[in-house]
KOLVEX-284168 format. One record per residue: x, y, z of N, C-alpha, C in turn; residue number from 0. Coordinates in steps of 0.2 Angstrom, whole numbers, plus 2048, in hexadecimal, padded with zeros to 3 digits. Layout:
X,Y,Z,X,Y,Z,X,Y,Z,NUM $
...
//
This chain:
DB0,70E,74E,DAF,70C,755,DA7,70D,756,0 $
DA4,709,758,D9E,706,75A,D9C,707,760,1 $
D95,70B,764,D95,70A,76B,D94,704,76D,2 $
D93,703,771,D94,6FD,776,D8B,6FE,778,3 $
D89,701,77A,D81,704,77D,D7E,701,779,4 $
D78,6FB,77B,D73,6F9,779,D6F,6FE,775,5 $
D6E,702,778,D6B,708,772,D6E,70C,76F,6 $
D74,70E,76E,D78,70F,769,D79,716,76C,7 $
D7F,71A,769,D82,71F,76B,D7E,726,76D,8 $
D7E,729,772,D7C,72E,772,D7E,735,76E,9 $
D79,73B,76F,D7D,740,76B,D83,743,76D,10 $
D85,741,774,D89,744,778,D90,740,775,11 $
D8E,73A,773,D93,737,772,D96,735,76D,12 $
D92,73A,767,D94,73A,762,D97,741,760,13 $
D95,744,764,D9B,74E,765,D9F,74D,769,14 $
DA1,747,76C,DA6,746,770,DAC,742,76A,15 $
DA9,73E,765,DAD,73B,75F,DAF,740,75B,16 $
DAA,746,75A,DAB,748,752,DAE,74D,755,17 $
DB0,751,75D,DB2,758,760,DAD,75D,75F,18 $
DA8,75C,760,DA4,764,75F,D9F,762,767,19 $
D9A,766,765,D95,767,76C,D91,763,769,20 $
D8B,762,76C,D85,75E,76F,D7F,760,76B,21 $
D80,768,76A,D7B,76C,765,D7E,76C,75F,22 $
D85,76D,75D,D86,76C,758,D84,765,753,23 $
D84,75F,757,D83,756,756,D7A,759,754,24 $
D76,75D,757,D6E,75E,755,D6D,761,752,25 $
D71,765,74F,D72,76A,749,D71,765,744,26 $
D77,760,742,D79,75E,73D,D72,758,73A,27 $
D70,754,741,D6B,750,740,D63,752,73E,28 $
D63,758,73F,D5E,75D,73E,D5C,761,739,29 $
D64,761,734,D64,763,72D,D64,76A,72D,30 $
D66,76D,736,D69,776,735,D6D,776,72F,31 $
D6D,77F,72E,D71,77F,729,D7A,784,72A,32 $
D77,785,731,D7E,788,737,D81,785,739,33 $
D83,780,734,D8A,77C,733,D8F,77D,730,34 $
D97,77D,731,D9B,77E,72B,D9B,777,72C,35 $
D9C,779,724,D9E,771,721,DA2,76B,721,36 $
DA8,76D,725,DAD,76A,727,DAA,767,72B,37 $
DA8,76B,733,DA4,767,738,D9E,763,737,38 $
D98,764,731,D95,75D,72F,D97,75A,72E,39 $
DA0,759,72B,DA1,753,728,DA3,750,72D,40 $
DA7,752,734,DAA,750,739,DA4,74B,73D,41 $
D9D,74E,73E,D96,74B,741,D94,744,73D,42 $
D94,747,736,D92,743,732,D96,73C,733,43 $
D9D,73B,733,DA0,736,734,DA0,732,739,44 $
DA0,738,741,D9E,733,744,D98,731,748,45 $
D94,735,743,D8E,731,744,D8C,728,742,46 $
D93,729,73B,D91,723,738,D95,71E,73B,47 $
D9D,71F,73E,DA1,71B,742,D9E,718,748,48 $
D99,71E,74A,D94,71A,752,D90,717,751,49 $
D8C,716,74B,D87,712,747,D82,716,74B,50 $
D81,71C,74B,D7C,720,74F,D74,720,74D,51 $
D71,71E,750,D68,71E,74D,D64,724,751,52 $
D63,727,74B,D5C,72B,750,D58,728,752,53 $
D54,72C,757,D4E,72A,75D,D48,72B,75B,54 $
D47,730,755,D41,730,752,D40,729,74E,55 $
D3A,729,74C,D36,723,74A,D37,726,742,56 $
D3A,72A,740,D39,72C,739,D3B,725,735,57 $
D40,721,737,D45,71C,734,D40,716,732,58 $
D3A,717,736,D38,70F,736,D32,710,730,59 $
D33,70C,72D,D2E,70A,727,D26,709,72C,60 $
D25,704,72D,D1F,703,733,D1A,70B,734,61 $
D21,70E,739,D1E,713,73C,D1C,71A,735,62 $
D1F,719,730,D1E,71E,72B,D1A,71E,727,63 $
D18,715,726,D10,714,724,D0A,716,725,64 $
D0B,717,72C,D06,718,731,D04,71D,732,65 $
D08,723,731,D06,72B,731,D03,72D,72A,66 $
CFD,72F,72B,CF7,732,726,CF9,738,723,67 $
D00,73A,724,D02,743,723,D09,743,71D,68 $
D08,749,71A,D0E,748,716,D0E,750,715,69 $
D13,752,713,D14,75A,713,D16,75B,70D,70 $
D13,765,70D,D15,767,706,D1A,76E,708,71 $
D1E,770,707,D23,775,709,D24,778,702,72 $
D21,781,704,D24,786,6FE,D26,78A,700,73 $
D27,78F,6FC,D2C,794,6FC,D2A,799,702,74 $
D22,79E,6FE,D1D,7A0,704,D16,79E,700,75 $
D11,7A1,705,D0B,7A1,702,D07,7A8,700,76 $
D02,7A9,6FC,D00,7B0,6FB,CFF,7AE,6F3,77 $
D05,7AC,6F3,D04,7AD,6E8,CFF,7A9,6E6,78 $
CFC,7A9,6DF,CFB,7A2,6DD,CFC,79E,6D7,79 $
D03,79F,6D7,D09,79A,6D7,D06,793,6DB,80 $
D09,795,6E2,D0A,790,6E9,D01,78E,6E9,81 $
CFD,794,6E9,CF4,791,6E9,CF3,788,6E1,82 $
CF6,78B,6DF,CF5,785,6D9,CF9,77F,6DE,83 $
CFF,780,6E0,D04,77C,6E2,D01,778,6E7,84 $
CFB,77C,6EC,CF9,778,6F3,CF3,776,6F1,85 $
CF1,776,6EA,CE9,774,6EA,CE8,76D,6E5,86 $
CF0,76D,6E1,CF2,768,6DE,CF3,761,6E3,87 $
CF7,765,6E9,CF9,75D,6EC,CF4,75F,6F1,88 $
CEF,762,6F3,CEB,760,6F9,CE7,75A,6F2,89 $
CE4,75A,6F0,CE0,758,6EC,CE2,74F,6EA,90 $
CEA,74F,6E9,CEE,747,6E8,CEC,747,6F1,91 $
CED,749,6F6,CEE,745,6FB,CE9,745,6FE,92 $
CE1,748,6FC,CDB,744,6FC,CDA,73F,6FB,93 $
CDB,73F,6F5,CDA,73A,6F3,CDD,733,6F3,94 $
CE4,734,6F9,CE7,72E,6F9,CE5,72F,702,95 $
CE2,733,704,CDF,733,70A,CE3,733,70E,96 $
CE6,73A,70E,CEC,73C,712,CEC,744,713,97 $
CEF,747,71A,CEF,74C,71B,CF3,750,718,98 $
CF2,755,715,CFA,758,712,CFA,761,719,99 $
CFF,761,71A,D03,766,71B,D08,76B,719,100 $
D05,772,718,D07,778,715,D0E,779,719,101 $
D16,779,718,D18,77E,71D,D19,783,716,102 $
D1A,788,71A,D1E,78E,715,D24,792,719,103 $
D28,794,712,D2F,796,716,D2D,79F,716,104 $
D29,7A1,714,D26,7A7,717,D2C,7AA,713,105 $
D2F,7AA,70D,D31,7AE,70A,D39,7B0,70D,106 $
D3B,7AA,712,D40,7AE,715,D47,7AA,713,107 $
D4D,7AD,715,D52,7A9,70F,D53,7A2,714,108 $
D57,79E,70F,D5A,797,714,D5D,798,718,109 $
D60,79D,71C,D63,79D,723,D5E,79F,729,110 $
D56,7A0,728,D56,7A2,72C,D52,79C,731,111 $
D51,79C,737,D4B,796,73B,D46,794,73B,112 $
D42,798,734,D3D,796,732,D3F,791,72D,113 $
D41,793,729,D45,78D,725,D46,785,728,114 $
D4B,786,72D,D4E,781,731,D47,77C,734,115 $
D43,781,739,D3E,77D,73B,D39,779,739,116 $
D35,778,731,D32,773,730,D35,76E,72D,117 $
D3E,76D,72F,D40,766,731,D3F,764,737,118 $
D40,767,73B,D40,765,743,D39,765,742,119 $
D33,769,73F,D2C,766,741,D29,75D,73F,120 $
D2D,760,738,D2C,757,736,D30,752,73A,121 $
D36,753,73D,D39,74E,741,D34,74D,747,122 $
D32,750,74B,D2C,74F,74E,D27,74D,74F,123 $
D22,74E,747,D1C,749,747,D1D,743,743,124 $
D21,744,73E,D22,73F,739,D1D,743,735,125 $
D20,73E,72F,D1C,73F,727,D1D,737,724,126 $
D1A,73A,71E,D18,732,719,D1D,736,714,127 $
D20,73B,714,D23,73E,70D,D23,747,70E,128 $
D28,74A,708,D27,751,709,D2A,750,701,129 $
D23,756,6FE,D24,75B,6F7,D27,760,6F8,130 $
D2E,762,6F7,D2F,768,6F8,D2E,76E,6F2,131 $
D2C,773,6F3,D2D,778,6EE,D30,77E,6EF,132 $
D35,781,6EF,D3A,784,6F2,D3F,789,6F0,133 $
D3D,78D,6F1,D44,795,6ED,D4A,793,6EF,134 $
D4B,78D,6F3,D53,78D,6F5,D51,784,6F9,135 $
D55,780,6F9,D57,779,6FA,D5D,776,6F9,136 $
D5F,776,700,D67,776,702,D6B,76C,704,137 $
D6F,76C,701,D72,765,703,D70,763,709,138 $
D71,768,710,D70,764,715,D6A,761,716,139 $
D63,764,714,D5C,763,713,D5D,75C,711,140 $
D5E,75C,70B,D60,752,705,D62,751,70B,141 $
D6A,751,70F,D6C,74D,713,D67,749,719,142 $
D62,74F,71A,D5D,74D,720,D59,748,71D,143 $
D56,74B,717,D51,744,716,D54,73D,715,144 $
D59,73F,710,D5C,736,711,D5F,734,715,145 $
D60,737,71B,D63,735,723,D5D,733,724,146 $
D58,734,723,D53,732,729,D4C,72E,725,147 $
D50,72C,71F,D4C,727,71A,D45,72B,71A,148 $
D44,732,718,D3E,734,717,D3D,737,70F,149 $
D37,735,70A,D37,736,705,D37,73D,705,150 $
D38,740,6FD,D37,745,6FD,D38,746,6F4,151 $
D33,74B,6F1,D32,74C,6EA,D33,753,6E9,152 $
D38,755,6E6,D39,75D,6E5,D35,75F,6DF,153 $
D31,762,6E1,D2E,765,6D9,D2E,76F,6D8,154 $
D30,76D,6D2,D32,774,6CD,D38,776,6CF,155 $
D3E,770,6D2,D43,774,6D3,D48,77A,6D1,156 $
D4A,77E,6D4,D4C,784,6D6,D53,781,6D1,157 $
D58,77D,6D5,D60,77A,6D3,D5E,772,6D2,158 $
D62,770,6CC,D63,76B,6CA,D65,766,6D1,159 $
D5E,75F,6D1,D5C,75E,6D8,D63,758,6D9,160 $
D63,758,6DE,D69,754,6E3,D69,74D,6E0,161 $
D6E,748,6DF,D6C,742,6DB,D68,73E,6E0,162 $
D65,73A,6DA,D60,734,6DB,D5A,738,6DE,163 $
D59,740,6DE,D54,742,6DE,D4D,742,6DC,164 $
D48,73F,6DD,D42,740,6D9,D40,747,6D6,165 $
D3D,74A,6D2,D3B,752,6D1,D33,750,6CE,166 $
D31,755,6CC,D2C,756,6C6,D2B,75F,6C5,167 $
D29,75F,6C0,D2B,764,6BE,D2A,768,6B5,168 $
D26,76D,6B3,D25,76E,6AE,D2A,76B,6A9,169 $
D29,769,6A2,D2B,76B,69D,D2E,771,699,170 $
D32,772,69F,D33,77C,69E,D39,77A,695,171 $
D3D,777,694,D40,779,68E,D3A,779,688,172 $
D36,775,688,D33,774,684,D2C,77A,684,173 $
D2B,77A,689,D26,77F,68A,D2A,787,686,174 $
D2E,789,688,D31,78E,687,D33,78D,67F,175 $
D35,789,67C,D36,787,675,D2F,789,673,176 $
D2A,788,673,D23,787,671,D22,790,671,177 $
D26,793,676,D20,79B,679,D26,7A0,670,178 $
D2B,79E,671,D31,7A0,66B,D2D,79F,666,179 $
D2D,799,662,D2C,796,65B,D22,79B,65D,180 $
D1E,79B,662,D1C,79E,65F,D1D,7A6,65C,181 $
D20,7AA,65E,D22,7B0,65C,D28,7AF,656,182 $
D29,7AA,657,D2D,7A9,64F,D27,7A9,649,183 $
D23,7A7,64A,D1E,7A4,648,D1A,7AB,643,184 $
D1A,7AE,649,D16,7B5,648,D18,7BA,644,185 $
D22,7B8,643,D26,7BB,63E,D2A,7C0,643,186 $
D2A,7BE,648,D30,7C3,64C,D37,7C0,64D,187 $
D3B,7C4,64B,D42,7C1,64B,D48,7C6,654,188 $
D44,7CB,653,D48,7CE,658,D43,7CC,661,189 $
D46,7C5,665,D43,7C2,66A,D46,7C1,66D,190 $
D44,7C6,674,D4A,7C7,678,D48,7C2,680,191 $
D4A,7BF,685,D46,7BB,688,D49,7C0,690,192 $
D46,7BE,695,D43,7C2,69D,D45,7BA,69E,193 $
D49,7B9,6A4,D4B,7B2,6A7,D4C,7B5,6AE,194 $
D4B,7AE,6B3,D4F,7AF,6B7,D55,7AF,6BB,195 $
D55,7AE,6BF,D5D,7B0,6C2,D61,7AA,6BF,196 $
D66,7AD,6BE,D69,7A5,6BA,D6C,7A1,6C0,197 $
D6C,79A,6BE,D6C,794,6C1,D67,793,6C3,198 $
D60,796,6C1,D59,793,6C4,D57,78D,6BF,199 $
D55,788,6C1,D55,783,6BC,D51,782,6B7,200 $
D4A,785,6B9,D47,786,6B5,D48,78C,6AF,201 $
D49,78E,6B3,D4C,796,6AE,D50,796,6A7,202 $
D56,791,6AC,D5C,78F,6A7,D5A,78B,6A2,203 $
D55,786,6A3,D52,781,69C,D4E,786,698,204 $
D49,78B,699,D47,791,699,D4A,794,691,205 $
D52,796,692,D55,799,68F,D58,795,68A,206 $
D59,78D,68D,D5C,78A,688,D57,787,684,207 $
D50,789,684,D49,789,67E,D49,78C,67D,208 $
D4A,794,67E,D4B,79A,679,D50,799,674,209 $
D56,798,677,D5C,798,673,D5C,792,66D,210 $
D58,78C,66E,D57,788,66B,D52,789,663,211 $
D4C,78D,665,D47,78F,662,D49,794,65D,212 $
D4F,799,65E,D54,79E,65A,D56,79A,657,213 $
D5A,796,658,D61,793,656,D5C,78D,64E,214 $
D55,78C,653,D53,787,64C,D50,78E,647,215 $
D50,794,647,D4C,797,641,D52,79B,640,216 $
D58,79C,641,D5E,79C,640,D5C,7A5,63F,217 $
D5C,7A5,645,D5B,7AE,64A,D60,7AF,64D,218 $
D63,7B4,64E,D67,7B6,653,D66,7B7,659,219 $
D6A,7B8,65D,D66,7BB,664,D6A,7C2,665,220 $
D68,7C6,664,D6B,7CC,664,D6E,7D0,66B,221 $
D71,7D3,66C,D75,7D4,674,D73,7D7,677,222 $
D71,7D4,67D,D6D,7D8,682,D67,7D6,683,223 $
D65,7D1,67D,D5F,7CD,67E,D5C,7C8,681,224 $
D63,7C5,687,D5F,7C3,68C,D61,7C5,692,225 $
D5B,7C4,695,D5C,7CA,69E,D59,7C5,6A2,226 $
D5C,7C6,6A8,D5C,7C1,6AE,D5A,7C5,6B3,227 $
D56,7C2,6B9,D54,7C8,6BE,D50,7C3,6C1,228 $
D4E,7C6,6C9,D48,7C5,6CD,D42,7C1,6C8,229 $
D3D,7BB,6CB,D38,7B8,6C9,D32,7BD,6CA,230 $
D35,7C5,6CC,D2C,7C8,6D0,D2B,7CD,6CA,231 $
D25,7D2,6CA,D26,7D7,6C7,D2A,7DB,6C5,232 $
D2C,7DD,6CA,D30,7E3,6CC,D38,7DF,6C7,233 $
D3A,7D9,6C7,D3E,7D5,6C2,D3E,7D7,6BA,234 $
D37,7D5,6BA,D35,7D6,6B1,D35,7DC,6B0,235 $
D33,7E3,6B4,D33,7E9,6B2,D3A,7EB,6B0,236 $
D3F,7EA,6B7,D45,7EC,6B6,D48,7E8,6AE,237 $
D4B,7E3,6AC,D4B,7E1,6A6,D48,7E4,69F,238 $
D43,7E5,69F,D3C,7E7,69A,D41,7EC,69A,239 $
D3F,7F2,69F,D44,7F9,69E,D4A,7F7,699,240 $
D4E,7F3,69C,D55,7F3,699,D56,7F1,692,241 $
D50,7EC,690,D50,7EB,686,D4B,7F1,687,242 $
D49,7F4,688,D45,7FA,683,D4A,801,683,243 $
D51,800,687,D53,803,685,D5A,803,682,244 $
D59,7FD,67F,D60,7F9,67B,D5E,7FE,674,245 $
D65,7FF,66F,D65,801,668,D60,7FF,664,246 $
D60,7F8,666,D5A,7F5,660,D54,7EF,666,247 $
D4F,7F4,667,D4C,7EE,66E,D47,7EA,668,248 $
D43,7E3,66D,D44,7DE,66A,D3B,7E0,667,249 $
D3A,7DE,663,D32,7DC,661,D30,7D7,663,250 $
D30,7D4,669,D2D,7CE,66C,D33,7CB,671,251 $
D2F,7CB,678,D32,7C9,67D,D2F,7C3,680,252 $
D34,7BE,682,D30,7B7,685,D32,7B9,68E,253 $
D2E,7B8,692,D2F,7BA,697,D2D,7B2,69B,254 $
D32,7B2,6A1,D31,7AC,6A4,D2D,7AB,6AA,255 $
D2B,7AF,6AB,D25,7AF,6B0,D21,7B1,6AD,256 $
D19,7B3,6B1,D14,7B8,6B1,D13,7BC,6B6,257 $
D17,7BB,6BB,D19,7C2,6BF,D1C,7C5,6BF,258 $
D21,7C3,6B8,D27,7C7,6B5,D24,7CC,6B0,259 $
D1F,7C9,6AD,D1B,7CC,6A8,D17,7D2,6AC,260 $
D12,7D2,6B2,D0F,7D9,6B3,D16,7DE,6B3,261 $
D1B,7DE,6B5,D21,7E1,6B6,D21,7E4,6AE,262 $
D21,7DF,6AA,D22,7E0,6A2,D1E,7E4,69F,263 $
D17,7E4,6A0,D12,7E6,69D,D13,7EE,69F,264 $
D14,7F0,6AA,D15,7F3,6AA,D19,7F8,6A6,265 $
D1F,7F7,6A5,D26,7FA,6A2,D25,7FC,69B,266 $
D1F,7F8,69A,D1D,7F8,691,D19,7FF,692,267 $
D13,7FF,696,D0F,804,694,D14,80D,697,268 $
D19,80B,69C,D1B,812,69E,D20,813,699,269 $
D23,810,696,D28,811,68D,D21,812,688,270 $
D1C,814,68A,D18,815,682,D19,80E,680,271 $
D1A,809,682,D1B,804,67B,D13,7FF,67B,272 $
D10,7FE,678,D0D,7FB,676,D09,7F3,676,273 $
D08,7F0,679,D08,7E9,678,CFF,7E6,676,274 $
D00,7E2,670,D06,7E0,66C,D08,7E3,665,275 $
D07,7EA,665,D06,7EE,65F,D0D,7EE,65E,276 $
D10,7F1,664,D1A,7F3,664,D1D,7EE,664,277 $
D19,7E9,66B,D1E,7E3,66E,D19,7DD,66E,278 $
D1B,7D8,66F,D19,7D0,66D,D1A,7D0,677,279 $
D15,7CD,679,D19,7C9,682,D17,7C3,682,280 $
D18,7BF,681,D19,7B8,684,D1B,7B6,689,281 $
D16,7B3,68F,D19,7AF,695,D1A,7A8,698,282 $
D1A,7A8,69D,D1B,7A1,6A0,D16,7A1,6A5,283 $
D13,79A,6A6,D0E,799,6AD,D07,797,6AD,284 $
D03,79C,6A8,CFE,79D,6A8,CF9,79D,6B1,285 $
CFD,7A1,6B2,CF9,7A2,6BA,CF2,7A7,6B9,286 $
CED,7A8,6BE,CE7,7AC,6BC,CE9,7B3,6B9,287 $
CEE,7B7,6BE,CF2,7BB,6BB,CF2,7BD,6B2,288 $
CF3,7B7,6B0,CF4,7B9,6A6,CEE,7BB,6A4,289 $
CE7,7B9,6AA,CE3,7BB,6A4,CDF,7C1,6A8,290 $
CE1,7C3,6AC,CDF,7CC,6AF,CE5,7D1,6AC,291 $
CE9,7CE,6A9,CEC,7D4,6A5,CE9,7D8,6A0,292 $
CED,7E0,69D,CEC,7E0,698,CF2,7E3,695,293 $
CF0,7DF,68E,CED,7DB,68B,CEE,7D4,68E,294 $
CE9,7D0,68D,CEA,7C8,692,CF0,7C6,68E,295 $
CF6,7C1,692,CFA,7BE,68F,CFA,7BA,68D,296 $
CFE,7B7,686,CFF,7B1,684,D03,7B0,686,297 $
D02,7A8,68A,D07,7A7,692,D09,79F,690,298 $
D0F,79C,691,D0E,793,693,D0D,791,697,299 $
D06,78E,698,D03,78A,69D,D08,784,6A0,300 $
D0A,784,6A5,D0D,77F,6A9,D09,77B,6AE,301 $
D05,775,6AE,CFF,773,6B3,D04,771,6BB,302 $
D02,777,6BC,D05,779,6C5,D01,775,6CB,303 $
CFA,773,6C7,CF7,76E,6CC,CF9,767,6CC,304 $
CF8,765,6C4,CF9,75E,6C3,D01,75D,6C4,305 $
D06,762,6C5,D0F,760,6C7,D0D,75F,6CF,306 $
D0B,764,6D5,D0A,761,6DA,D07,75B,6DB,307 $
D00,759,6D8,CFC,751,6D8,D03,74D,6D7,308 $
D04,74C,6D3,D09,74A,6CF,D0F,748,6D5,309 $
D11,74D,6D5,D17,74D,6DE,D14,74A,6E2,310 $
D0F,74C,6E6,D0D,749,6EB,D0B,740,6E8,311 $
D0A,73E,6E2,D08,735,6E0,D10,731,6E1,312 $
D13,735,6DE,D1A,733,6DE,D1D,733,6E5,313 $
D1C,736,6E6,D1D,738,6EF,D1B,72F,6F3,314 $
D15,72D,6F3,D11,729,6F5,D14,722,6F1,315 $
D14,722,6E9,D19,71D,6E9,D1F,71C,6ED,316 $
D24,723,6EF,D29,71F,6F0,D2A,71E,6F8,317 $
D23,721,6FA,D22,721,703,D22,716,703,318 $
D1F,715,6FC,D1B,70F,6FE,D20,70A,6FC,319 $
D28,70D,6FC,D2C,707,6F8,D2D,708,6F1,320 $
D29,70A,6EC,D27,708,6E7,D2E,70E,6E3,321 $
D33,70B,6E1,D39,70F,6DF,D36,713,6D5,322 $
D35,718,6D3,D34,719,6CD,D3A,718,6C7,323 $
D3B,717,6C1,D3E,716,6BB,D44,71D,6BA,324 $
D3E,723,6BB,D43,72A,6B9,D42,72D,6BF,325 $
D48,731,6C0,D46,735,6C6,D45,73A,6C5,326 $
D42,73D,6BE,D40,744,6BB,D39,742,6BA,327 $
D34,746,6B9,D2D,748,6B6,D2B,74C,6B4,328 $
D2B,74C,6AF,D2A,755,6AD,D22,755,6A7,329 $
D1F,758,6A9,D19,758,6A6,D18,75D,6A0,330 $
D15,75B,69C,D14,762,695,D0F,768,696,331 $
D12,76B,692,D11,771,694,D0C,773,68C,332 $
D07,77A,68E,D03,77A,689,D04,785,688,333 $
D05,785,67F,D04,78D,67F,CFD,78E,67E,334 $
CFC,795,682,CF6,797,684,CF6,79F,67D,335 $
CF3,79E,679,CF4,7A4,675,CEC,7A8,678,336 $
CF2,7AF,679,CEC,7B3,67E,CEB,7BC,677,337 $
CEB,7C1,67B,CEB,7C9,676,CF3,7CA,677,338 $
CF5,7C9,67A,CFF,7CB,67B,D02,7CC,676,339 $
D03,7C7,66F,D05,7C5,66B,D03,7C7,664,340 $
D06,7C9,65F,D06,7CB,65A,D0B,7CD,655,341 $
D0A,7CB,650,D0F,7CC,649,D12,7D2,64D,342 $
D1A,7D4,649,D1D,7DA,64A,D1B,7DF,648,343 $
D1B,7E4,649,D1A,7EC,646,D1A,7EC,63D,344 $
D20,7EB,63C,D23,7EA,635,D1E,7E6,62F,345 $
D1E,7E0,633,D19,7DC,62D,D0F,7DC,62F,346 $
D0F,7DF,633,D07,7DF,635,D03,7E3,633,347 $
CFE,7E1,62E,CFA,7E4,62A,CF6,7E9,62D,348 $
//
């Protein structure tokens, strides 16, 4: 059923089709996430049986061309992780002569109003597009942008991205293959690896380089030897503890962060253990962090600036129409051999 109104259906009368309230019908347009699911789908229906168009000007190509702004959304700010991440796409959308805006979720989970609210900000002023970079990205979020034809390029995704998704995003399996083979390299056999929580996606390509990198120099992985935990310090410590205190702990560990790493270094030095005398550390990121350790880490550089430039140019193609070949990008990644790293105990002269 179709309204009859020259201007098409109100929201009143699109909660009066689907039975729910008036605030629920702004909820679901808005991409809350205080929806059961059921009731989206009841909104969603008859949103589409009234042929209901929003009021904002999000939808019209013209008016989207026209705005100079496009936004960047992270998880929080402080680290510099996210400092790489804003200085990467401030600098693409310089140069395409566009204003970028920082929101940040300040650390707090996907249910709470901070979350919520930089869609309702962006429904407000308009954008040319949005890079997200994000500890959590929920279905109804995808829903919003494709309801309301607004680009959008996930980068370093968290979970494998929603279909016909854009991403970009390190070379983490191949990255992580390179950080292994080189401690294969050095004659370490016992390589135990620090990941994060599982289903993280970058984590899980992570481990499936590790396990790749054994499997070609036909190593075991001994049990116990991989541990999952928090992306923060206080993660890599907890772990570390637990291979140093397995029957036979590893002589070189690949750690998936470098915030996991102070964690590890710490855990090292309160066990007496030695690095790289005892133990081998191997990282991921190459953030300023690896090189005020000690001993500095040999880390995988991931270009955290050139993945946001990168997001934000793709972003701009697909603001401008211009549909891309893959919907992945994933850039290479480079090892950084720093003092961390060393032959085993056993064979080192």
């Amino acid at each position: 059923m179709r309204s009859s109104s020259p201007s098409g259906p109100t929201m009143a009368e699109v909660a009066r089709h689907a039975g729910v309230s008036v605030p629920t019908v702004s909820k679901v347009l808005n991409g809350r996430e205080d929806v059961a699911a059921e009731t989206r789908r009841h909104v969603e229906a008859a949103l589409h049986d009234l042929g209901y168009r929003r009021r904002e000007r999000l939808r019209s190509s013209a008016h989207q061309g026209s705005v100079r702004t496009i936004d960047l959304v992270v998880h929080q700010l402080g680290s510099t992780w996210t400092a790489a991440i804003v200085e990467g796409a401030e600098e693409a959308a310089h140069e395409a002569g566009l204003h970028l805006v920082v929101n940040a979720m300040l650390g707090r989970t996907r249910h709470t109003r901070t979350e919520r609210g930089w869609l309702e900000r962006i429904s407000a002023r308009g954008t040319r597009g949005v890079v997200t970079a994000l500890a959590h990205f929920s279905a109804s979020q995808d829903a919003w942008f494709r309801r309301n034809q607004v680009p959008y390029v996930m980068l370093d995704p968290i979970s494998p991205p929603p279909r016909d998704t854009y991403s970009v995003a390190a070379a983490n399996w191949e990255g992580a293959r390179s950080a292994v083979d080189h401690l294969l390299d050095l004659g370490h056999r016992r390589i135990a690896i620090i990941a994060g929580r599982r289903g993280r996606h970058c984590s899980d390509l992570r481990i499936e380089g590790y396990r790749s990198a054994m499997r070609s120099a036909r190593t075991r992985v001994l049990p116990g030897y991989v541990r999952n935990g928090a992306f923060t310090p206080e993660g890599g410590e907890e772990s570390m503890r637990t291979l140093l205190g397995l029957p036979t702990p590893p002589t070189a560990v690949f750690v998936c962060s470098d915030f996991m790493s102070l964690g590890v270094l710490r855990a090292a030095r309160e066990h007496g253990v030695r690095v790289p005398e005892d133990i081998s550390v191997v990282s991921f990121d190459d953030l300023p962090e690896a090189r005020w350790t000690v001993p500095e880490l040999t880390t995988v550089q991931q270009p955290l600036n050139e993945m946001a430039a990168t997001a934000v140019r793709l972003l701009m193609r697909l603001s401008a129409g211009d549909v891309p070949g893959s919907h992945r990008t994933e850039l290479s990644t480079t090892l950084v051999e720093r003092a961390s790293t060393a032959p085993p105990p056993q064979i080192k002269e």
